[in-house]
C-alpha positions in Angstrom: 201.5 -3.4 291.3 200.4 -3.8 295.2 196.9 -5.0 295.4 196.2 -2.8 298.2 197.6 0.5 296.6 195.6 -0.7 293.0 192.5 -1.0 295.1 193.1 2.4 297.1 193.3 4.4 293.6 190.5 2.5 292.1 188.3 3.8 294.8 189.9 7.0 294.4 189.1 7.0 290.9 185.6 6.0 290.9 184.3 8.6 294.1 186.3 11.4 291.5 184.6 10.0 288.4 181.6 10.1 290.2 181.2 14.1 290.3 179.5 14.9 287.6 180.0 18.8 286.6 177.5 18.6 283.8 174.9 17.5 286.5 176.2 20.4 288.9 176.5 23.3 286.4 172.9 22.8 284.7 171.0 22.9 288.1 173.2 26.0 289.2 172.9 27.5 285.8 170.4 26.5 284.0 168.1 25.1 286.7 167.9 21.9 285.1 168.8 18.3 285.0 170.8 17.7 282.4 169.3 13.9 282.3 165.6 15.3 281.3 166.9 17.4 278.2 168.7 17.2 274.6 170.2 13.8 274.7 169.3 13.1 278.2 173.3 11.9 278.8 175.1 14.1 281.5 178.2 15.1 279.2 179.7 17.4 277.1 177.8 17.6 273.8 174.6 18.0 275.8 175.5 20.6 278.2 177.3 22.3 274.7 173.9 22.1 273.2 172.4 23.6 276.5 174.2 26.0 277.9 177.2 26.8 275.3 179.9 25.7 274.3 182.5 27.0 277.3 180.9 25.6 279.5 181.1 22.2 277.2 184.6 22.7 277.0 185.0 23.1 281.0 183.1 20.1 281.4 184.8 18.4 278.5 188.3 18.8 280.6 187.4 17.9 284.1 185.6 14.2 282.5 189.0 14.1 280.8 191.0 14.6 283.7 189.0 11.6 285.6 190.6 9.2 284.2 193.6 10.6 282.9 194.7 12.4 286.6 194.5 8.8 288.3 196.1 6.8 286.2 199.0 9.7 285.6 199.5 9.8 288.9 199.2 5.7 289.6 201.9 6.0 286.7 204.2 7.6 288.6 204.5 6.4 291.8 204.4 2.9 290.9 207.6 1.6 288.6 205.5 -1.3 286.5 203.5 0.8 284.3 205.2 0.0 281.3 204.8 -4.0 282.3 201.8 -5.8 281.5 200.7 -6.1 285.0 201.0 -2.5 285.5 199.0 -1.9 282.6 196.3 -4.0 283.8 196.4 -2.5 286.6 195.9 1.0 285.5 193.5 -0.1 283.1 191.7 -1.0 286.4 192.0 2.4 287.5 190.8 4.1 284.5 187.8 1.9 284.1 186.7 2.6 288.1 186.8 6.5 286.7 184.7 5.3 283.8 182.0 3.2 285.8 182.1 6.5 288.6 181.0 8.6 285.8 178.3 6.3 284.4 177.3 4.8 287.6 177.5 7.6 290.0 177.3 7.3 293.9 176.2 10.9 294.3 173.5 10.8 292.1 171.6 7.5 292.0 174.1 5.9 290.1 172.7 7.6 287.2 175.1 9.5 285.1 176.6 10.2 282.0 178.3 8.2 279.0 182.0 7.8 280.0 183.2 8.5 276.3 185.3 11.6 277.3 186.5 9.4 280.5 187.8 6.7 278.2 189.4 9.3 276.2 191.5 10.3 278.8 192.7 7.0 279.3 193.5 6.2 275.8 195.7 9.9 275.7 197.7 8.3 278.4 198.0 5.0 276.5 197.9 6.0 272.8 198.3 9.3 272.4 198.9 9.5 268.8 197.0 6.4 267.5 193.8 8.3 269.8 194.4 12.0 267.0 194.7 9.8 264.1 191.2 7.5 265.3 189.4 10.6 266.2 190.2 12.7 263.4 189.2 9.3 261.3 186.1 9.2 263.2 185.2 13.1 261.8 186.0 12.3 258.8 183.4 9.4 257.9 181.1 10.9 260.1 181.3 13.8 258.0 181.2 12.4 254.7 178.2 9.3 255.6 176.3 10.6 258.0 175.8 14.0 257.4 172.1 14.1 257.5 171.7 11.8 261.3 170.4 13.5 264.3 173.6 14.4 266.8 176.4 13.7 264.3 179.2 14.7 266.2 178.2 14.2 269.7 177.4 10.4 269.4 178.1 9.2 266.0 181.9 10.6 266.2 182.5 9.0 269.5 181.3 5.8 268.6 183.1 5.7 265.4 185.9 6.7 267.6 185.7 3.3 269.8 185.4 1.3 266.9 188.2 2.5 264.9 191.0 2.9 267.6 191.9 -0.3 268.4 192.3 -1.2 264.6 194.4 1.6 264.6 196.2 0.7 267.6 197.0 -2.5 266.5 198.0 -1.5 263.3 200.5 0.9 264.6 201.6 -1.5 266.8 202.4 -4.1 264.3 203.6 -1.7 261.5 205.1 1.3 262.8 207.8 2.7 265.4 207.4 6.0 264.2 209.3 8.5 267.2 207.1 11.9 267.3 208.3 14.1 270.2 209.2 13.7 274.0 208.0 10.3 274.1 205.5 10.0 272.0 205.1 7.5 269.4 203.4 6.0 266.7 203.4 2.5 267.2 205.7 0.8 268.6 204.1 -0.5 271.5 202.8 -4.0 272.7 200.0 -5.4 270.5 198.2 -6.3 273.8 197.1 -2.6 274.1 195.0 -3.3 271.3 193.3 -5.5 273.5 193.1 -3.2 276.2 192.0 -0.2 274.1 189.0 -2.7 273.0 187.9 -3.3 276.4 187.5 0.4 276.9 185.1 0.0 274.1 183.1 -2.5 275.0 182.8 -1.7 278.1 181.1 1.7 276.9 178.8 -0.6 274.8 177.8 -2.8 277.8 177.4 0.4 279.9 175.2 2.3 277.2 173.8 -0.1 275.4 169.8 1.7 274.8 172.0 4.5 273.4 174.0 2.0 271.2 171.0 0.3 269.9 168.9 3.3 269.4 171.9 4.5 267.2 172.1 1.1 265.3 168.5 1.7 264.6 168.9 5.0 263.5 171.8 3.9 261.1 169.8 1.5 259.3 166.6 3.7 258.9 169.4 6.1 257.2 170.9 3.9 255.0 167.2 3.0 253.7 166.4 6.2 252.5 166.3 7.1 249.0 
């Protein structure tokens, strides 16, 4: 991949990452900032929880498509993708969209969690290892951690990070399992293991009070009688 055309659609992708539509649609809607209410965190579950959930789900795909629209397009016009250097390189691209969301120029580099941001980028890398780790996620947030405060808003996405690369790897070692126009279950490089853990850590290192007020809050669960 050019170094020149990697840096122009890294730029690209953080100045789009950095509009936030949560940010814009409470203070035209709701007159509010989204950062002073609910979870504080300029994203989908909160706006869901504040103004409804289509307006969630409107925000929801335009954080998706931040990621996801630069590297599809980065994808196509440049023939290494499927290379290890072209990976790197769009991983490059997705995380600019990622920090442009968390670190926004247009609003005092203040912004919201990425999580949605990253899972645009792991639809365009694992696409069917990202259902299985999501509907995973649900599941043992369902059956452990019923009773915590913002169960599927936090505690799914960040069983979600935690559990896709295992998955990923997994798949990758185990499986070449053909599901329909291209997609597949495995059968693809064990270092995108490595790359889908990156994505999660660097949503750790980006978030981190959130990560270790959730720790926290996990461990004041499990003490309960």
């Amino acid at each position: 991949m050019d170094v020149l055309v990697l840096l122009l659609f890294c730029i690209a992708a953080y100045l789009y990452g950095s509009i936030n539509l949560a940010l814009i649609l409470a203070r035209h809607i709701g007159g509010i900032d989204i950062r002073d209410t609910g979870t504080r965190n300029a994203g989908t579950a909160n706006i869901g929880r504040t103004l409804g959930r289509r307006w969630a789900f409107l925000v929801f795909l335009f954080d998706l498509s931040k990621s996801l629209l630069p590297m599809t397009a980065a994808g196509a016009l440049l023939a290494d993708g499927d290379t290890l250097a072209g990976t790197i390189g769009l991983l490059l691209i997705a995380l600019s969209a990622v920090l442009g969301h968390c670190r926004p120029l247009y609003y005092q580099f203040k912004g919201g969690g990425g999580i949605v941001t990253v899972m645009g980028a792991l639809c365009y890398f694992v696409f069917a290892e990202f259902f299985i780790s999501l509907v995973l996620a649900y599941i043992i947030a369902e059956l452990f951690l019923r009773h915590t405060q913002y169960r599927i808003g936090q505690w799914v996405p960040i069983l979600f990070l935690s559990i896709t690369p295992v998955v990923t790897l997994l798949a990758s070692l185990f499986l070449d399992l053909h599901i329909i126009a291209g997609i597949t279950l495995g059968g693809k490089p064990p270092y995108l293991a490595a790359v889908v853990l990156v994505f999660g850590l660097c949503i750790i290192l980006l978030n981190q009070h959130v990560f270790r007020g959730k720790v926290a809050e996990a461990r004041s669960f499990k003490g309960k009688p």
